[in-house]
MIVEX-314668 format. One record per residue: x, y, z of N, C-alpha, C, O in turn. Coordinates in steps of 0.02 Angstrom, whole numbers, plus 50000, padded with zeros to 5 digits. Layout:
N
XYZXYZXYZXYZ;...
REM end
This chain:
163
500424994250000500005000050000500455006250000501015006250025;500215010749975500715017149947500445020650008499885020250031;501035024350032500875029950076500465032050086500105030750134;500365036650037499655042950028499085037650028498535040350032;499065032350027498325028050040498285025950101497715027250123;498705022550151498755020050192498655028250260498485027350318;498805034750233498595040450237497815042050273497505042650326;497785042150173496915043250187496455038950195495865040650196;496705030950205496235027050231495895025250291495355022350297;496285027350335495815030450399495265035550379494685033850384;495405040850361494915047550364494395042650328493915040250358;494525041450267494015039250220493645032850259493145030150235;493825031650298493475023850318493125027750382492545025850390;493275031350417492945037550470492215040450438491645038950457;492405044450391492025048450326491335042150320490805043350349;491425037150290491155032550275490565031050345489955032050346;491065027850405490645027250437490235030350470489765027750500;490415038950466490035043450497489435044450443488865044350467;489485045350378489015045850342488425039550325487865041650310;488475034350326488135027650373487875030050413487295031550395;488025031850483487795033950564487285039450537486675038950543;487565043750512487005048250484486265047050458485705048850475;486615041650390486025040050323485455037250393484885039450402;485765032250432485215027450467485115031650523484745028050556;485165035750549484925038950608484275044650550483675045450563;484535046850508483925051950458483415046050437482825047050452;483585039750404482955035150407482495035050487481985031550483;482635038550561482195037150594481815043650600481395043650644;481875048050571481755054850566481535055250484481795060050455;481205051850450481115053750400480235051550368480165046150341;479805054850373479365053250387478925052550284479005056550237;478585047650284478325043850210477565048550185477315052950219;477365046850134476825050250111476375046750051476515048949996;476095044150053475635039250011475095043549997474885046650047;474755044849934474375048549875474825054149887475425055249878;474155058249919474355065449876474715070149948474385071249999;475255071949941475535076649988475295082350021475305084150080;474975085849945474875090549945474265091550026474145096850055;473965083950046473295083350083473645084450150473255085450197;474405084450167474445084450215474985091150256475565092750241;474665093050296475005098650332475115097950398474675096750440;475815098550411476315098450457476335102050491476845104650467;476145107350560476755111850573477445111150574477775106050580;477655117350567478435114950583478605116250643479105119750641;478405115050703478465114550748478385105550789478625102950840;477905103350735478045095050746478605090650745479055092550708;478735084550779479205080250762478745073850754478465070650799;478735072750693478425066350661478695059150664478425053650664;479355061350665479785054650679479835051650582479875055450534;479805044750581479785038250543478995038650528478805033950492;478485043150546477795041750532477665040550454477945042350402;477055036450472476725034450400476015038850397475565039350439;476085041150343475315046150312475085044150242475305044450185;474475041450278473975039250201473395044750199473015046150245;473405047250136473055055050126472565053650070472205057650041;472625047050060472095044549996471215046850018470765048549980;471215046450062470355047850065470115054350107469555055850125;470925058950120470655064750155471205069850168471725067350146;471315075150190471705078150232472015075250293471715070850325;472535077350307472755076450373473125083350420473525086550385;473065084950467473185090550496473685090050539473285087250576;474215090150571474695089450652474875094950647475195097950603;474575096950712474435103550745475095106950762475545104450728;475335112450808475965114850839476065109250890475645106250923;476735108550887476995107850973476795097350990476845094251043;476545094350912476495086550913477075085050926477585088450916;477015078950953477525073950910477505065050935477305062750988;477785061650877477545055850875478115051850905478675054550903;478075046650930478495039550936478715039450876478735044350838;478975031250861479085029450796478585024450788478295021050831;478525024650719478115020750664477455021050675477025016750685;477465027050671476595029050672476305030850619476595033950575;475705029050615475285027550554474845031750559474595032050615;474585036450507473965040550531473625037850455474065037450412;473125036450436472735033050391472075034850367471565031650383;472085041150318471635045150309471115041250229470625043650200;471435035750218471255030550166471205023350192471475019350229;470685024250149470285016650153470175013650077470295016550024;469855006050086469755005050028468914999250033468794996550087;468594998449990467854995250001468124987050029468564983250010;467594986650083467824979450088467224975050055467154969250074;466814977750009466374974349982466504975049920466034973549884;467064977049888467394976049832467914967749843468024964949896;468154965449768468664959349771469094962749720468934966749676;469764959849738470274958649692470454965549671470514970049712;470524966449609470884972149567470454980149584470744985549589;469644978949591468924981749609469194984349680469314990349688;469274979949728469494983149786470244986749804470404990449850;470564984449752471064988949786471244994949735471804997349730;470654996949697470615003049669469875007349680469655012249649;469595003649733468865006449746469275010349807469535005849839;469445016749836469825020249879469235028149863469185031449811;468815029149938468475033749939469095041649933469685041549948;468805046149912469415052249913469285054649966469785056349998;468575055849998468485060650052468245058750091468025053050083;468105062150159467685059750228468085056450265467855053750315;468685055850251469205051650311469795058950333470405058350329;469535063550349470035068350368470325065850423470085060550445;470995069150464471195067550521471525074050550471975076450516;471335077550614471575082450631472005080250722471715079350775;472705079950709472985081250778473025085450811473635086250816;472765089650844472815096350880473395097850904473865094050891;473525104050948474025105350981474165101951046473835101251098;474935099551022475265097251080474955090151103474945087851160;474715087751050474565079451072475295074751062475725076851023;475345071551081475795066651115475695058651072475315055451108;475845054951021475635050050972476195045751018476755048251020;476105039851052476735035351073476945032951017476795035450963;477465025651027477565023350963477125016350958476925012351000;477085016750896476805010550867475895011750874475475007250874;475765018950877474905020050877474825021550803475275024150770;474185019550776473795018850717473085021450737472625019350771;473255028150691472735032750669472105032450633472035038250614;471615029150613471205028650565470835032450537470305029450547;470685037650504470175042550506469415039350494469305033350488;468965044250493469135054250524468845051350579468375047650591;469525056050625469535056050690469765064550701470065067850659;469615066450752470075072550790470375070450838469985067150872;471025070450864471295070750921471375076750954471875079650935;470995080251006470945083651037471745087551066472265084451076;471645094451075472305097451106472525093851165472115092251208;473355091851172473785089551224473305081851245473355079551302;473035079851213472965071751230473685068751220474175070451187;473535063951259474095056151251473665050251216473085048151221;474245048851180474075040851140474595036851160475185036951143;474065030251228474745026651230475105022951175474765022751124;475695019951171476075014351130475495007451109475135004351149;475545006551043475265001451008474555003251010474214998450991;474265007751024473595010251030473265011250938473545012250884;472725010450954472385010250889471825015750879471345012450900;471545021950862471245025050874470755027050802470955029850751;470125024850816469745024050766468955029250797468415028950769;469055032150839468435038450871469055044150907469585043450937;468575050550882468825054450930469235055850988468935053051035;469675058351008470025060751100469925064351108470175068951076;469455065451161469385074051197470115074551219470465070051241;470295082751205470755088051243470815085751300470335085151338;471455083951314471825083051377471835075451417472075073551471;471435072151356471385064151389472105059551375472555061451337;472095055851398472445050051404472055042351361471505040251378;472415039551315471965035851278472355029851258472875030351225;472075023351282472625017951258472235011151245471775009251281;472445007851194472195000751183472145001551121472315005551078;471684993951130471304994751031470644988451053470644982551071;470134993751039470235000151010470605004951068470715002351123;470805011751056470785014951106470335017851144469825020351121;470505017751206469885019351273470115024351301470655026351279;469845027951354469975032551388470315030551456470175024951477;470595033051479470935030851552470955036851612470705036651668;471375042651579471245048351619471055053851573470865053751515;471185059751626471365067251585471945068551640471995068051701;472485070951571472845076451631472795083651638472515087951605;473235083851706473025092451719473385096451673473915095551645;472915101951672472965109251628473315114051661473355116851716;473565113851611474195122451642473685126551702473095127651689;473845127651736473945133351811473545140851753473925141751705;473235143351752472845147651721472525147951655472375153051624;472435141351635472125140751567471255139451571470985135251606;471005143051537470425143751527470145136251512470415133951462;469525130351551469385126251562469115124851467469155119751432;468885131151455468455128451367469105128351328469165124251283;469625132651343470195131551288470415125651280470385120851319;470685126251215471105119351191471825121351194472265117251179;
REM end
């Protein structure tokens, strides 16, 4: 091995593995989009993680101040289950499955979204939870389906109707 290689084969093998460490740490931070993008709005104040968004049958909304576990699914598409074969998996309603996360809800990992649902401001979704109805603001919600368990407390001067 020639000098100047035996050189830069450290850096380059460094280089290498730092950019690896990178690529796979941005795969857990990099969040997917199935139909149309355009259906879905982010704040940028969210951290979505690795989430999955299906926008085929609606909008989807995540409010300020979210953020998700990993591998969360929010699922604003469906498809007929009284369709077969080629029929069903191109029978996909466009609308009526909206999904709105409010502010500062809390998605654990591994919860699945189904629309249309609202998740209410600063709720919790526990881990592996499945949520196919509504969360009132400020609840606590876990299972599958998901159920209610608690509410937590509200900021020290916040108005009881606010979200």
């Amino acid at each position: 091995m020639r000098l100047l290689d035996r050189l830069l084969k450290p850096t380059v093998d460094r280089l290498l593995d730092e950019r690896i460490e990178v690529e796979g740490l941005e795969a857990l931070y990099r969040y997917r989009v199935h139909s149309d993008p355009a259906r879905l709005h982010i704040d940028p104040t969210a951290v979505v993680n690795n989430a999955i968004f299906n926008t085929g049958g609606g909008h989807i909304t995540v409010g300020p101040y979210v953020f998700f576990g990993h591998n969360v699914c929010v699922l604003a598409g469906v498809h007929d289950v009284n369709k077969f074969g080629l029929e069903r998996q191109q029978a996909i309603p466009r609308s009526g499955y909206d999904i709105d996360i409010c502010e500062g809800v809390w998605l654990a990992t591994n919860v699945l979204v189904a629309g249309p649902v609202t998740i209410g401001a600063h709720a919790v979704v526990g881990g592996g939870s499945i949520v196919r109805k509504d969360v009132e603001p400020y609840s606590v919600v876990a299972g599958n389906p998901a159920r209610f368990i608690k509410y937590v407390s509200r900021p020290a001067g916040e108005n009881p109707q606010g979200g």
